[in-house]
Each structure stands twice: as structure tokens, then as C-alpha cells.
C-alpha positions as CSV (number, residue, x, y, z in Angstrom):
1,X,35.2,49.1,312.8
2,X,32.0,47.7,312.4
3,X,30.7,45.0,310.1
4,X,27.7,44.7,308.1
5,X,26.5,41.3,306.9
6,X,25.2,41.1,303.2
7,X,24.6,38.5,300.0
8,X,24.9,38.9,296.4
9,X,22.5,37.8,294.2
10,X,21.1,37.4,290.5
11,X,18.8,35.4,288.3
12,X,20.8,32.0,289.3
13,X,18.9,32.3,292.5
14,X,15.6,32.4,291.9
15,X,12.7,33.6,293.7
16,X,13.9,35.2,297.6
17,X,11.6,36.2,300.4
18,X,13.0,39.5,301.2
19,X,11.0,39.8,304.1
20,X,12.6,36.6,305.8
21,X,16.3,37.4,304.6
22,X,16.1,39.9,307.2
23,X,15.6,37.3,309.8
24,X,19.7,36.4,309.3
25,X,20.7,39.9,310.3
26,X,21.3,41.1,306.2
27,X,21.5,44.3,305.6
28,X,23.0,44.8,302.2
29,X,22.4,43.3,298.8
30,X,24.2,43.1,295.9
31,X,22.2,42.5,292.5
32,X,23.6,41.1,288.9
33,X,23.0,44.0,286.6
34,X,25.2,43.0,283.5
35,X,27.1,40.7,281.6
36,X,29.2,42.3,278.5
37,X,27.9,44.6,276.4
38,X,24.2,43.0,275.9
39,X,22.9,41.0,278.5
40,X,20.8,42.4,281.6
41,X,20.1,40.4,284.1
42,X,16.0,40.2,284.1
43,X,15.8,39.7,288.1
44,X,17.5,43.2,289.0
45,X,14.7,45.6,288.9
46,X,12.1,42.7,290.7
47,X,15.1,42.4,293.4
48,X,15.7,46.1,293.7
49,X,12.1,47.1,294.5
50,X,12.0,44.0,297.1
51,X,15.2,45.0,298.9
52,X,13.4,48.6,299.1
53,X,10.3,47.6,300.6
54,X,12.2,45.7,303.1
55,X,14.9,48.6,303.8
56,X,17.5,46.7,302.8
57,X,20.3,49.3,300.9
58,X,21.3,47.6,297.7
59,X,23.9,48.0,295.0
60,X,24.5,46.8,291.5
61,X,27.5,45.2,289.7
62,X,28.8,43.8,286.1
63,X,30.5,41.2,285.0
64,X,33.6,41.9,282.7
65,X,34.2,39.3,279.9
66,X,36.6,39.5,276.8
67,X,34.7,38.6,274.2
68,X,33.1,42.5,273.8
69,X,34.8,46.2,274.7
70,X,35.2,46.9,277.4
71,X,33.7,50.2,276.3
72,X,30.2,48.8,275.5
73,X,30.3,46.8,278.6
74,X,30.6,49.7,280.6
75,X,27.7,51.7,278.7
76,X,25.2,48.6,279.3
77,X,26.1,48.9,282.9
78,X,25.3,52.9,283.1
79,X,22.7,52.4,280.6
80,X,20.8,49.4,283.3
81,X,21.3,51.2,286.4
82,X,21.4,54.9,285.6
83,X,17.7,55.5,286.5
84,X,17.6,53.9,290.1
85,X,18.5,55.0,293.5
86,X,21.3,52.7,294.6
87,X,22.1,52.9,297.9
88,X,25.8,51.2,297.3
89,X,28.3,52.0,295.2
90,X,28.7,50.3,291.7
91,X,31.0,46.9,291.3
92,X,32.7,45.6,288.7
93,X,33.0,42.2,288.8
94,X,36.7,40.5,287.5
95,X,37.2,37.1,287.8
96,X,37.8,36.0,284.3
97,X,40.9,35.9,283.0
98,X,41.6,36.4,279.4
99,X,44.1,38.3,276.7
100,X,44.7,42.0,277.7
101,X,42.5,41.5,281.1
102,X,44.5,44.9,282.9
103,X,43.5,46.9,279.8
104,X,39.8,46.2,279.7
105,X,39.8,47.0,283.2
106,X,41.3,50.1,283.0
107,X,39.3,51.0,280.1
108,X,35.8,50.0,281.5
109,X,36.7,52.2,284.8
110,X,38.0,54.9,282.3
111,X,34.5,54.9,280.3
112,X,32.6,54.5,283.4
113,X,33.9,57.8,284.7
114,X,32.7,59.8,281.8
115,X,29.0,58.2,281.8
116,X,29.0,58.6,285.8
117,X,29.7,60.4,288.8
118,X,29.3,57.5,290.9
119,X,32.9,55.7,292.6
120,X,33.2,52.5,291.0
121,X,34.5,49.3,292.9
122,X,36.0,46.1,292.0
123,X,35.2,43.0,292.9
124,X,37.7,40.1,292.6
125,X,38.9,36.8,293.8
126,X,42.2,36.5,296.4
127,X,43.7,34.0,294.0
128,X,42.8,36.0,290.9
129,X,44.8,39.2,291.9
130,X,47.9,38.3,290.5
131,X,46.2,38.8,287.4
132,X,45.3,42.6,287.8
133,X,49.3,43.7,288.7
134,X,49.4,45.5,285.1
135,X,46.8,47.6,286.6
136,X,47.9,47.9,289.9
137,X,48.8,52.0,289.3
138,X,45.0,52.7,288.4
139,X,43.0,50.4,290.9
140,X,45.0,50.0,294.3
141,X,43.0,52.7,295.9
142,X,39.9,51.8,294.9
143,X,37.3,50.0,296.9
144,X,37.8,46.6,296.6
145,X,35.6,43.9,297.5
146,X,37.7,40.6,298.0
147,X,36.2,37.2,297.6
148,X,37.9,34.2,299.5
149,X,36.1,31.1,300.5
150,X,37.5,31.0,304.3
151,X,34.5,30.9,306.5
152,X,36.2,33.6,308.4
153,X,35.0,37.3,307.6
154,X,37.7,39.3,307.2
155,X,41.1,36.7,308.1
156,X,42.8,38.0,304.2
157,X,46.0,38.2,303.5
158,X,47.8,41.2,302.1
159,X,47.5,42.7,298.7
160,X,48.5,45.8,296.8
161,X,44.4,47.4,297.1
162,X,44.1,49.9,299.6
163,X,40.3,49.9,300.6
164,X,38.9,46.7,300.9
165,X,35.4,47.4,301.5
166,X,33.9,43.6,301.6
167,X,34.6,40.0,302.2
168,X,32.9,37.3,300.6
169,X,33.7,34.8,303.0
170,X,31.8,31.6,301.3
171,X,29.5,31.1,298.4
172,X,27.0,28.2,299.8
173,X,25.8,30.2,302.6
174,X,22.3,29.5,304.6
175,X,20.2,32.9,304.1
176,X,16.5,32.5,305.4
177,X,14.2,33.2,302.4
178,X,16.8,31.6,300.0
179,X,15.9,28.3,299.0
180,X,19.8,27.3,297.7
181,X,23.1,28.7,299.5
182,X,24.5,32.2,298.1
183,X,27.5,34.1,298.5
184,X,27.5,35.9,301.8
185,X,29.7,38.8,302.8
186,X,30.9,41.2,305.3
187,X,30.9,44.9,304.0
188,X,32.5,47.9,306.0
189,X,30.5,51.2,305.4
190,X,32.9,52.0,302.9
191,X,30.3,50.5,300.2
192,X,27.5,52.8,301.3
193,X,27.6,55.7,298.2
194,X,27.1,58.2,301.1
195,X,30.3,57.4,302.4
196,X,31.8,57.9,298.9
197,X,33.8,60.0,297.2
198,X,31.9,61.0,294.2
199,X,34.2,61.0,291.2
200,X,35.2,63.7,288.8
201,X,34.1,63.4,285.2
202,X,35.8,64.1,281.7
203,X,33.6,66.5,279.5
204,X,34.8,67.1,275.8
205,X,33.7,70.1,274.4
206,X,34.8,71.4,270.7
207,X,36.8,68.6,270.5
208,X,38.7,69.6,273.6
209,X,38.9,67.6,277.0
210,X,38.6,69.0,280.2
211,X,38.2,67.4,283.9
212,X,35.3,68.7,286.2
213,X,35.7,67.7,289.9
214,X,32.8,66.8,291.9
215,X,32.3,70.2,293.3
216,X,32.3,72.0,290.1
217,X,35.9,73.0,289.9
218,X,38.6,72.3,287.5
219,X,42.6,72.4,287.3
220,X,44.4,75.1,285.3
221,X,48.1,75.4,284.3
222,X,49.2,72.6,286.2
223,X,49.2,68.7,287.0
224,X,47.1,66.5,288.6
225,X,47.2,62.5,288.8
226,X,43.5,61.2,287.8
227,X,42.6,57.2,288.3
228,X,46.2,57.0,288.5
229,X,47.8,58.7,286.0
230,X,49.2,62.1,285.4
231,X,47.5,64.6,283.2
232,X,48.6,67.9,282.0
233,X,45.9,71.3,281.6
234,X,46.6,74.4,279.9
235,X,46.1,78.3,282.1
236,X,42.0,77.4,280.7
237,X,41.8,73.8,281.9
238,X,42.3,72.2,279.0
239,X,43.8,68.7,278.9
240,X,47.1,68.7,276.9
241,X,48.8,66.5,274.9
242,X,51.5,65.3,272.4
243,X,54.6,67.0,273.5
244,X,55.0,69.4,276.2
245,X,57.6,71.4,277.8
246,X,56.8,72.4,281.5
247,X,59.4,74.4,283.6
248,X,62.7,72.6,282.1
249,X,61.6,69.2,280.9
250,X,59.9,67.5,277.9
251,X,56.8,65.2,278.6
252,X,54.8,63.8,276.0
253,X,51.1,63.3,276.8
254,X,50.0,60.7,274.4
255,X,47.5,61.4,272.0
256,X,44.5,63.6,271.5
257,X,41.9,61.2,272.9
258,X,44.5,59.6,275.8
259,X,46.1,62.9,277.5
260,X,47.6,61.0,280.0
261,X,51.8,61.3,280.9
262,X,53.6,58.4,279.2
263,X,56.6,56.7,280.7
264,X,59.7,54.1,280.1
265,X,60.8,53.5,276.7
266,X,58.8,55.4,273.7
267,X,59.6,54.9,270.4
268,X,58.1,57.8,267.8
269,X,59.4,58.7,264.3
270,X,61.9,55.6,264.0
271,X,63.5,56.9,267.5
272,X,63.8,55.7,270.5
273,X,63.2,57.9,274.3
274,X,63.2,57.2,277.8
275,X,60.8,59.3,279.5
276,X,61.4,58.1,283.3
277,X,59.2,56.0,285.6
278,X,55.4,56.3,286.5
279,X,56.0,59.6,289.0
280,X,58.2,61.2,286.8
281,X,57.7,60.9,283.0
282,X,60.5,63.7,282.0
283,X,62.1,63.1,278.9
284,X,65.7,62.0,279.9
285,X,69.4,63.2,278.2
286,X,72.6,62.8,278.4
287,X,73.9,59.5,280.1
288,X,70.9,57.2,281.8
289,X,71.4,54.1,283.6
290,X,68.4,51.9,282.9
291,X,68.1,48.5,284.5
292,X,71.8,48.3,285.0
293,X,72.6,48.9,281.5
294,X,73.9,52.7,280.8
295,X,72.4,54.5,277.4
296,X,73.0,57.8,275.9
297,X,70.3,60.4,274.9
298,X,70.9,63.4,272.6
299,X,69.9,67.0,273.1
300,X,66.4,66.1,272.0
301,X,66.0,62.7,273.6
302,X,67.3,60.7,270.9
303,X,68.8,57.4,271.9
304,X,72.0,57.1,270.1
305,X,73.7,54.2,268.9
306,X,77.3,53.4,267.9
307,X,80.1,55.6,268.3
308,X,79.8,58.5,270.5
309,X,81.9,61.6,271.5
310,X,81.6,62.8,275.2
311,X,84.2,65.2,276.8
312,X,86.9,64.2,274.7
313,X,86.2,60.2,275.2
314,X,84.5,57.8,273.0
315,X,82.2,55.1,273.4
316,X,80.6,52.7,271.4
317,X,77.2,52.1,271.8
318,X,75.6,48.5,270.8
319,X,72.5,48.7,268.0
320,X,70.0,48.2,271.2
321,X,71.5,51.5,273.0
322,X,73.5,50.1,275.7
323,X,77.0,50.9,276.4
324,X,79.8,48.4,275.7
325,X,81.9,48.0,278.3
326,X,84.4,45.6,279.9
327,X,86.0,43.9,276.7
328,X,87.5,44.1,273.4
329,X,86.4,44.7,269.9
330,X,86.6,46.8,267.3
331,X,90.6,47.2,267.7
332,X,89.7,49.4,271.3
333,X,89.5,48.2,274.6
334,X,86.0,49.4,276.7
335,X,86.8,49.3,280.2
336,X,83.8,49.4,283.1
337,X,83.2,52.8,282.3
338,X,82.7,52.7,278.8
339,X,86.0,54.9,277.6
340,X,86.9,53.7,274.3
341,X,91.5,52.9,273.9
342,X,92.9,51.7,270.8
343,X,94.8,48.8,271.3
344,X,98.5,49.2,269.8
């Protein structure tokens, strides 16, 4: 695989000579875009048309932060670089941690995705990743560009992402052109957007959602797992949602403007129901054993609590849904599986 050497760069840098960061073999350049859901960074159009005239292939990226939605965040970013011809693919830039950090991300990708066709990539320090595990499901695959101060391009240890696309492998770097160090990197050709796959966007029309591939196409009367998740279309190719039946289970699909397969515990209505793990979602019945603890689902999914009546046994069920077992109360003795004797 070969290796191509880049920087990053934004207002905090100043003015660069373009023409003599070539000298130092860079070929790709990263420019600051935005910051939340207002600020643009005033150097990226001056840097873009540079990196142009020097045929260097640039990209843009923005920095996530907590303090606005991650909603708006991602609408300044579209909004900033939606009239340009990038040559790389977009970044978004995590390295701040803060309450409900995997759910911003997953929501600014999400938002992205309806403004743009373009693959989006994420940017993120080796140390920080531990912080992004509530996410893992929706960003492993993507590209990822790693940051870790080494001094050796490419010598990372192993994480859940898939497609690391770059390495920035120091942040005080000696660029010709430059007057102060920058970040420099190693990219594969992974970041170039020709070598991309363009996304597929969501489109709501009459109120309805549906999910147009890159090519044009759509799915109809079936499944398919978008960004991560599991979505559910009708025989027109509309998303569903709420509760569906398909074949012989139950799923429920969240709400009108979410569509996606839940999983785990759900509690609706004053009523609890296990709808299985991440791959799976069906609604469960009958006897489950969840983390080690057995629980009892009526016909519709209901957990059940207290006593219970199964082919002629009972049980007694605690107010949390798990099975007692192995002990005495109540005047009956619960042995390991649960069966239910009156003690004389």
C-alpha cells in the first residue's frame, strides 16, 4: 500500500506558501471548515484556492463540540463546504469529550447523510477512542483518520474502526512554507472521494421516509442495515415503523422520525419487552435467559412478574422479572430451575 504525506491546517497557522509546502513531498491538505453550529473558519476558502493552484487535493473537516446540536453543527458544515470541489472526503473532527458524546456523533453523521451524498470520516485521537464505544455499531467501518503523536507513520495499535484512512503521526512538524510546526500525516488513498463510496441519502416526501442509494435505487419489502442499524420498507419503499410483524416475529421500529430496529429491554405502555440483540431485534416469548438471569414473556411480549403457571409448574417471578430460584420463601421451595414446592 502506498502512503501519501499530508498536513492539516486552519486559521491558527497563519499565512503558508503553498508553493514551497510542496518542496516536503505534501500532497494532501486538510482545511478547518467549522466549529459548532456558527463559526467558519475565515482561512478555508483563501487555503482552498492555494492548494488548487498548487495541485495539491484538499479536504475539509469540523469540529464537534457539546455546547450546540449536533444537528446545526452538521448544517454549518454542509452549508460551508457544499459549493466547492473537494478533492477528499469530509472529516469530522472528535476529540472533545462531553455528556452524551456517542449520540451527537451519531446524530451529526445521521444529519450529514440527508444534506449530502458525500462519505463522511472521523477523525479522532488513539487515547480518545474509548470514548466513542457507545457508537462503535454506527462508525467502525467508517474511514477513520487516527491521530497519535509517535513519530512513526502508521506503528497503531488495534481498535474496533475498520478503515483507517490516515495517521497523524505528530503535531509540531517542519513543513517548508510553514512558519510554526503543524500536524503532519500519512493518508492511504482511501481519503481521496474518488476512491469512495458515495453514500445513500434519506428523502421524506408526504411525510413519509424513504432511502435512495447512490445509484438511484431503493429497497422494497424487505431489510437493510443503514450506518449501522436495521431499517424496515414496505412492497413501495417506504421506511416503517412502530410495530411490525415480518414472517413470524414482532419488531418494533421506533418512531415516525427514527425508523430504525430497536433492541434489549423496551419499556412501552407501563410494560416491559425484550426485543433481542443488535442483529436480531425479534420481540422474545416464553422463557428468555438474559445475562444469566431467566425471565418470562407472555403471548404478546409482556414481561411477567410474580406467580406464574407453566406446564403444570409454578414459579415465582421477583418485581424486576427474574426468576427466583435456589431458596426458600413464600412457604415453597425454588430449586435451580425455578419449579415452585410447598414446603409441608
Amino acid at each position: 500500500m502506498s502512503y501519501i504525506k499530508g498536513i492539516d491546517i486552519s486559521n491558527n497557522n497563519g499565512s503558508i506558501d503553498f508553493s514551497r509546502v510542496t518542496d516536503d513531498g505534501v500532497k494532501y491538505v486538510y482545511v478547518k471548515a467549522t466549529e459548532g453550529a456558527t463559526f467558519k473558519d475565515s482561512t478555508m476558502e483563501t487555503f482552498y484556492n492555494q492548494c488548487k493552484a498548487n495541485n495539491l487535493k484538499v479536504g475539509a473537516y469540523h469540529f464537534l463540540v457539546g455546547t450546540s446540536t449536533p444537528e446545526a453543527q452538521a448544517q454549518n458544515f454542509y452549508e460551508k463546504i457544499k459549493d466547492y470541489d473537494w478533492d477528499l472526503i469530509p472529516m469530522m473532527d472528535v476529540e472533545t469529550n462531553f455528556l452524551s458524546l456517542s449520540n451527537y456523533v451519531k446524530r451529526f453523521i445521521s444529519t450529514f447523510k440527508q444534506l449530502s451524498p458525500l462519505e463522511l470520516g472521523i477523525y479522532s485521537y488513539t487515547s480518545f477512542i474509548d470514548y466513542l464505544r457507545d457508537a462503535e455499531e454506527i462508525i467502525k467501518d467508517m474511514p477513520f483518520w487516527e491521530a497519535n503523536y509517535n513519530d512513526d507513520p502508521w506503528n497503531l495499535p488495534s481498535n474496533f474502526f475498520t478503515n483507517r484512512v490516515g495517521h497523524q503521526y505528530t503535531e509540531n512538524g517542519s513543513i517548508s512554507g510553514i512558519s510554526e510546526g503543524c500536524d503532519v500525516n500519512s493518508f492511504t488513498e482511501g481519503v481521496l472521494l474518488d476512491n469512495a463510496v458515495i453514500a445513500g441519502q434519506w428523502i421524506i416526501q408526504d411525510g413519509k421516509w424513504w432511502y435512495k442509494h447512490a445509484d438511484g435505487s431503493y429497497t422494497k419489502d424487505g431489510w437493510e442495515k443503514i450506518d449501522g442499524l436495521w431499517y424496515l420498507f414496505d412492497n413501495e419503499g417506504w421506511m416503517l415503523y412502530d410495530w411490525k410483524k415480518d414472517g413470524n416475529n414482532w419488531y418494533y421500529m421506533g418512531r415516525s422520525d427514527d425508523g430504525s430496529m430497536k433492541s434489549g429491554w423496551l419499556l412501552q405502555d407501563n410494560r416491559w419487552y425484550y426485543l433481542g440483540d443488535l442483529n436480531d431485534g425479534s420481540m422474545k416469548i416464553g422463557w428468555q435467559k438474559i445475562n444469566d438471569k431467566w425471565y418470562y414473556f407472555d403471548s404478546n411480549g409482556s414481561m411477567q412478574t410474580g406467580w406464574i403457571s407453566d406446564n403444570g409448574k409454578d414459579y415465582c417471578l421477583y418485581s424486576n422479572g427474574s426468576m427466583i430460584h435456589d431458596c426458600e420463601m413464600y412457604g415453597y421451595r425454588f430449586d435451580s430451575n425455578g419449579v415452585a414446592t410447598k414446603l409441608s
